[in-house]
C-alpha positions in Angstrom: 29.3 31.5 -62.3 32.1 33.0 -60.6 35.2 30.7 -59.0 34.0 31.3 -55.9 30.3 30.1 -56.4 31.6 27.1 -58.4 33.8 26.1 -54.9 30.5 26.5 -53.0 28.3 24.1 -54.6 31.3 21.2 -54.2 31.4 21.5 -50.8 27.7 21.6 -50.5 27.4 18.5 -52.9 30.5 17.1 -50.7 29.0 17.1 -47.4 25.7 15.9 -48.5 27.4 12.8 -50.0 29.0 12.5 -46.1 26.1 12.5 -44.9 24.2 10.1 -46.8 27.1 7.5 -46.8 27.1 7.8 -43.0 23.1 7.6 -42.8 23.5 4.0 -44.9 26.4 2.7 -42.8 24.6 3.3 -39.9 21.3 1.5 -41.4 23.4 -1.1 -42.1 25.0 -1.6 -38.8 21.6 -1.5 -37.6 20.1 -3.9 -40.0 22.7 -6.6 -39.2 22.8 -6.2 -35.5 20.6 -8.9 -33.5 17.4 -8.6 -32.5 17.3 -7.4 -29.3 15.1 -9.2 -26.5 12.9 -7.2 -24.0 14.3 -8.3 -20.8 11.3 -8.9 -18.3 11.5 -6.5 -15.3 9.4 -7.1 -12.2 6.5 -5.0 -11.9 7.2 -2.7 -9.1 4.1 -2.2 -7.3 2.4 -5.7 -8.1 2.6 -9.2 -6.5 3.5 -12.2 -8.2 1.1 -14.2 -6.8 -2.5 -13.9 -5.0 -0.5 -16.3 -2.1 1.9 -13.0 -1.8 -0.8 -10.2 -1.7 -2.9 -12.2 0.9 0.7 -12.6 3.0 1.6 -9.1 3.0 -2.0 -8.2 3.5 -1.8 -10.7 6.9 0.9 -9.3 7.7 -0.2 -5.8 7.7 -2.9 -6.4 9.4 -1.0 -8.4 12.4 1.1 -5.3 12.6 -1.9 -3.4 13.0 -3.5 -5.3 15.9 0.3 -4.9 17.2 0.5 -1.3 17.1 -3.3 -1.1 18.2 -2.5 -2.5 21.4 0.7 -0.5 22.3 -1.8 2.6 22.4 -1.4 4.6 25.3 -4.8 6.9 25.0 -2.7 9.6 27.2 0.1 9.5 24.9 -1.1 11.0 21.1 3.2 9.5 20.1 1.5 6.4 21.0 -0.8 7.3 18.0 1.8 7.2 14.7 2.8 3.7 14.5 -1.1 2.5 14.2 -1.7 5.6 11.6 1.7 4.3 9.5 -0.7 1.2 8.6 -3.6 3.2 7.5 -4.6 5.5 4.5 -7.8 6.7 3.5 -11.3 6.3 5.2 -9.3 3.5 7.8 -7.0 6.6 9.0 -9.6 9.1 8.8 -11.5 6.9 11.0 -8.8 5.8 13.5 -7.5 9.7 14.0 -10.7 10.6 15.1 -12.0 8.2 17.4 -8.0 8.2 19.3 -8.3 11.8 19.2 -11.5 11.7 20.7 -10.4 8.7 23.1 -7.7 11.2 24.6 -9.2 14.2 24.4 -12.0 12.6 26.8 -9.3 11.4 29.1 -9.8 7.5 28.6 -8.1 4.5 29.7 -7.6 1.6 27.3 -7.2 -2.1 29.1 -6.3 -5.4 28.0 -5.2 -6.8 24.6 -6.9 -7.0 21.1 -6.6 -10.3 20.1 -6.7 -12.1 16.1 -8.9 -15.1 16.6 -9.6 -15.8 12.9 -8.0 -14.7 9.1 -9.9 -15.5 5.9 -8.5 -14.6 2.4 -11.5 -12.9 0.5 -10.1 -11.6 -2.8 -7.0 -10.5 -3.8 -5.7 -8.5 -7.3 -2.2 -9.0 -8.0 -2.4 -6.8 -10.8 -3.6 -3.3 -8.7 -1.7 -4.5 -5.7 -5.4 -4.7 -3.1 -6.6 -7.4 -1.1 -9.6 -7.9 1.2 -9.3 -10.0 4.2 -12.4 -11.3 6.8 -11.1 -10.7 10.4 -12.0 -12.2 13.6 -11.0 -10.1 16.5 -11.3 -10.8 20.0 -11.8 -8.0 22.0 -13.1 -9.9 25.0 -10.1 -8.7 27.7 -10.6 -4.8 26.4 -12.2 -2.3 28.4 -12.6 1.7 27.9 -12.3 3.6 31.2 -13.2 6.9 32.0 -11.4 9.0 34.6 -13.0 7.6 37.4 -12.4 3.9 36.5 -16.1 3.0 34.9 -16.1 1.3 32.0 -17.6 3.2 28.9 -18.1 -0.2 26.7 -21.5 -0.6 25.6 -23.4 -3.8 27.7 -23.7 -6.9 25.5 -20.6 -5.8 23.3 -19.6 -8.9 21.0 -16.2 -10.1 22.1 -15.5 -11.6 18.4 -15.9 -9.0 15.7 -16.2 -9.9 12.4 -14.4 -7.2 9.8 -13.9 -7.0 6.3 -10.7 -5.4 6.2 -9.3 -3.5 2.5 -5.8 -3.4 2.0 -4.5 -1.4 -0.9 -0.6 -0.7 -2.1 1.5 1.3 0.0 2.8 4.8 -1.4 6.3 4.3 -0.2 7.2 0.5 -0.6 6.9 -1.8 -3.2 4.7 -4.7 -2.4 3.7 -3.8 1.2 0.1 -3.0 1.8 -2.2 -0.7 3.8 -5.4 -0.8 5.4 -8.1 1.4 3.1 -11.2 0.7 4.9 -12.5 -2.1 7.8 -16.1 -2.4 8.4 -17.8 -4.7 10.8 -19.8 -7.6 8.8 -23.1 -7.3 11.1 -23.7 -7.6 15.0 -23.0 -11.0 14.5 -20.1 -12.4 16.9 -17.5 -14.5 14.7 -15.7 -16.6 17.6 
């Protein structure tokens, strides 16, 4: 073996005995540090509480009856703040029948009103809620151009609606309306 080759295989053996001396002192130092504890983070999409989902459900929904009654039918602006509250088959639904609503020329009239909120289910875990809703639709009217009203005769003036409310894309523990359906041709008031 020449010098050269002899010089090699000392550093070699060298820097592997580093290396293992470091490895150990830093199992050690990880072996006698304390046990860390998970720290419990808030989940960032779920409610603590079924009494917080129905809330912010309530609340969406009172928004909604809000921005559903600044509607000015002439005015598609008038449109975004209702749509804001909606996803899925609920703003499918609702951009049709205002689009329609203007594009007939129609007036709306008078105030939607809440008569009633039930809590129906809630999951805190997916972030959904389903509320029963009593609306009182008794001082709305539809008019066409020439000032006839386009209501059907014997409307109900209390609605009954079951009313799905599902996490919001954007905010942390605000909620959306997925899908309202009346509950029947029965009036709730």
């Amino acid at each position: 073996m020449s010098a050269h080759g002899h010089y090699r295989g000392r550093m070699t053996a060298r820097r592997s005995a580093a290396l293992l001396a470091a490895s150990a002192l830093a199992a050690a130092l990880t072996a006698c540090a304390p046990a860390s504890t998970p720290t419990p983070s808030p989940t960032p999409t779920g409610f603590a509480s079924e009494e917080e989902a129905f809330a912010a459900a309530e609340a969406t929904y009172r928004a909604y009856v809000d921005a559903l009654n600044q509607v000015d039918l002439s005015d598609p602006a008038t449109f975004e703040p209702v749509y804001a509250l909606l996803t899925e088959s609920a703003l499918d639904g609702s951009k049709k029948e205002l689009t329609t609503l203007h594009a007939e020329s129609l007036t709306k009239t008078g105030l939607t009103k809440i008569d009633r909120i039930e809590r129906e289910s809630a999951d805190i875990a997916t972030s959904s809620a389903t509320l029963l809703v009593c609306l009182n639709v008794s001082d709305v009217d539809v008019l066409d151009p020439s000032g006839t009203s386009v209501v059907p005769a014997g409307r109900n003036d209390f609605q009954l609606l079951s009313v799905d409310f599902g996490q919001a894309n954007s905010e942390p523990r605000q909620l959306v309306i997925e899908n309202s359906q009346a509950m029947g041709d029965e009036p709730c008031g």
